[in-house]
Residue, then its C-alpha position, 0 to 999 in steps of 0.5 A: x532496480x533490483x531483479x525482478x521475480x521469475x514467476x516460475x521460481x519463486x519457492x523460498x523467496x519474498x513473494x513466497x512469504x509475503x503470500x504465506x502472510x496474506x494466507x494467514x490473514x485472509x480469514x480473519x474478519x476485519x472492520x474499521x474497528x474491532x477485534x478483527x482489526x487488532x488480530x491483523x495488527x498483533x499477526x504484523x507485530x510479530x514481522x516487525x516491530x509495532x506499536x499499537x493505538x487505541x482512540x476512543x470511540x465518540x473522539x472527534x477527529x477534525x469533520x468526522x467522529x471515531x464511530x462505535x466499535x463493531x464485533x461479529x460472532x455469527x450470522x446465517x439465513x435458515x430455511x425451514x428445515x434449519x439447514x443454513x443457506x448463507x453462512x457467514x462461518x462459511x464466508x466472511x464476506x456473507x454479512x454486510x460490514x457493520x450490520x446491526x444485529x437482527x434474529x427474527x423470521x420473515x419471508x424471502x419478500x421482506x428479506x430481499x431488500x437487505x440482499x446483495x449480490x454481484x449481477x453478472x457473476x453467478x458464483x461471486x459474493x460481494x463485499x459491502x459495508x454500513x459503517x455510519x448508518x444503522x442498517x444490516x444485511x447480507x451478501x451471497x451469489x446469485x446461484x445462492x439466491x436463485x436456489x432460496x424458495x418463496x417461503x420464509x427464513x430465519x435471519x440471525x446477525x449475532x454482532x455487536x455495536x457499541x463503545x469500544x476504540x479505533x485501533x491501528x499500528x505505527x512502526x517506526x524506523x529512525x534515521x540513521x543520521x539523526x534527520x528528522x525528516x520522515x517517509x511515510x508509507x501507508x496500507x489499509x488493514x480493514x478489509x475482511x477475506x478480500x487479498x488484493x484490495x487489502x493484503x497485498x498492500x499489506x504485506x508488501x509493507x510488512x516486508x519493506x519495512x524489513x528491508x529497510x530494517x536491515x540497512x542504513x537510512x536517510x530518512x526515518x521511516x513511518x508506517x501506517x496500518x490503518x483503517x481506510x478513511x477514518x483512519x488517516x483522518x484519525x492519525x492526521x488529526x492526532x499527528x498535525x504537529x509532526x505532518x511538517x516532517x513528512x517530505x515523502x510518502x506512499x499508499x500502496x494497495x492492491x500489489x499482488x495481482x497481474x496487473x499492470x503497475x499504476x501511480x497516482x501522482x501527489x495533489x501538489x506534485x513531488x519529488x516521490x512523484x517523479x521517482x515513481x516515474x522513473x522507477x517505472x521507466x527504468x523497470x521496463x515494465x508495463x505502467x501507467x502513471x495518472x495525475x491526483x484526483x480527490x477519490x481513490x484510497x488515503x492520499x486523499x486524506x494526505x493530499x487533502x489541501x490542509x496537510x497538502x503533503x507529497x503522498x502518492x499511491x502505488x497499485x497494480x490493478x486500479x481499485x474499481x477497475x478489475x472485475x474481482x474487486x470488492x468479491x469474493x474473487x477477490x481471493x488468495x488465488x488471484x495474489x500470486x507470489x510472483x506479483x507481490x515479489x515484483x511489486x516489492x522490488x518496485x517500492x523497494x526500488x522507489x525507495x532506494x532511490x528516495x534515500x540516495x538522492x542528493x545534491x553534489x558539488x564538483x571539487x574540479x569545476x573547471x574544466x574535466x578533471x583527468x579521469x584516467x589517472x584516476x581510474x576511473x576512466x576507461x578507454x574506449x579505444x576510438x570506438x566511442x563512449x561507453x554508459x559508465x564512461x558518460x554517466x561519470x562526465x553527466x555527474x561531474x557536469x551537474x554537480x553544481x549543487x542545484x542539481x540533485x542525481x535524479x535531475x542527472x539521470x532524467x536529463x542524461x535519459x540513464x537509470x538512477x543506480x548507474x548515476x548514483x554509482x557514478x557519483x560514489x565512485x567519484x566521491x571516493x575519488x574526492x572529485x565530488x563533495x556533499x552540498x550543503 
């Protein structure tokens, strides 16, 4: 695995820029469809390369519709004097996500059952949405509502629905080889002002997808930035024909917090599955790893059992399970730099270990072959059998062709670099060959 990021330097690094990117970003009012959405997507564009989408609203897509498009330009509660007591230009977690447009006076009575807060948490706004009922409101802090007089108040949404289009972006990074078997990683790009639960996700992929652009590849690589929900089921149902190709995938969400690391295995169990799990053991660092339940983010769409494809989710902290999540807490102090560095070398690391994966034969099946005048054997003059040394014998004993190098290293209990090193070194040497 690569070297982890030293929380207290990491000035000019990744985690530094991936933050700068979420910092950007962070702003912009996004949505499930909009011009919010297509401005994350344009920033993206300038990172890697990026081929945008536009489906037209009212397109059926397998039980669902691409609904309307949503806009917003404005949003307050006025009280008397005309001073703005929630403002949306303020936050942009203020209006109800998808909120029809409203201007109208009324009493704070009448008002009250189109208010959210988060109880518990006094200064926190939280985060809500109405994608596929008519309806609209707004979000604030119960220190903000404590402090709105019994009398009445303009209420105005300035925001639009109407025929429009789902946007997303595809990039595309071919394998090297000429393979038409494909990675699939997939991050959600619709949330508003939130940095964990949206941005994190985000930029690691931005960044990943850099890494992998500046070497050679295996696989053709395939990232998704979409909108949650209607945007895997709309890409699914516009892609069915090339979903047979996808031998390999992640959604990652949720990467720039302290959190410890969690993944959630593939509805049928796969072989990114198992990777995950080694990345994580090897890492040293704190983990869980937690079987397919039918919730959670897109490898639900992924894994639902008409596609059934290997997609698993990698996050820090569980979506539902952090106090911040869906608040305004949820901010660009709650990310750190150090985190989504970690967070990279993990993915980067899983996928690493995805693209050297192979299956080898032994040219010298018959007993050990004379490692020594080879070089490649060092002594260890009585005193017993150092890792090099072994994981050399493990590769050579396994190397039948039904065991793939992951299969080595878990059953020799040793990292995935130490034996996939071992296995270039003995391919150089001609005692190990492709399988085919």
């Amino acid at each position: 695995m690569q070297q982890l990021a030293d929380p207290e330097a990491t000035a000019g690094t990744p985690g530094r820029d991936m933050h700068a990117l979420a910092s950007e970003l962070y702003p912009i009012c996004r949505s499930i469809t909009g011009d919010g959405l297509r401005q994350t997507l344009d920033v993206i564009a300038r990172h890697i390369p990026l081929q945008r989408f536009d489906v037209p609203s009212g397109t059926e897509v397998f039980d669902w519709t691409v609904p309307r498009e949503w806009n917003i330009r404005d949003a307050y509660i006025k009280d008397r004097s005309g001073r703005r007591v929630v403002d949306f230009r303020a936050c942009n977690l203020h209006v109800v996500n998808y909120s029809t447009p409203i201007h109208r006076t009324m009493t704070l009575a009448e008002l009250r059952e189109h208010l959210f807060t988060v109880p518990g948490h006094p200064t926190w706004i939280p985060y809500r949405t109405s994608y596929y009922k008519d309806a609209w409101g707004f979000c604030l802090s119960e220190a903000q509502l404590a402090a709105m007089a019994d009398d009445e108040y303009e209420v105005m949404i300035d925001s639009s629905l109407s025929d429009g289009s789902l946007s997303y972006g595809e990039c595309f990074l071919p394998a090297d080889g000429g393979s038409s078997d494909e990675v699939l990683i997939s991050c959600h790009v619709c949330h508003p002002s939130l940095a964990n639960d949206n941005l994190s996700g985000l930029s690691v992929a931005v960044f990943l997808a850099r890494h992998l652009l500046a070497r050679k590849r295996r696989y053709n690589y395939r990232f998704l930035f979409i909108p949650a929900t209607i945007g895997a089921i709309t890409w699914l149902a516009l892609n069915r024909e090339r979903t047979s190709r996808i031998k390999h995938g992640m959604v990652l969400t949720c990467l720039g917090d302290a959190g410890l690391f969690h993944y959630k295995k593939s509805r049928r169990g796969a072989e990114v599955d198992r990777v995950a799990a080694h990345v994580l053991a090897a890492s040293g660092l704190p983990h869980e790893i937690r079987d397919f339940m039918p919730y959670g983010y897109d490898e639900r769409q992924y894994c639902s059992p008409g596609f059934d494809l290997a997609v698993g989710c990698l996050s820090r902290s569980v979506w539902g399970e952090f106090p911040e999540y869906h608040t305004s807490a949820d901010n660009l102090d709650f990310v750190t730099p150090a985190s989504l560095e970690e967070s990279l070398a993990v993915v980067s690391s899983i996928v690493d270990v995805l693209d050297a994966n192979r299956h080898y034969l032994n040219t010298s099946p018959c007993c050990e072959p004379a490692l020594g005048r080879r070089g490649l054997y060092r002594s260890a003059g009585g005193s017993g059998m150092d890792d090099e040394n072994l994981a050399r014998l493990w590769v050579l004993n396994q190397a039948d062709g039904k065991h793939s190098l992951l299969d080595i290293a878990e059953r020799a209990g040793m990292p995935f670099a130490l034996i996939e090193r071992s296995a270039r070194e003995l391919m150089a040497s001609g005692l190990l060959v492709d399988a085919i």
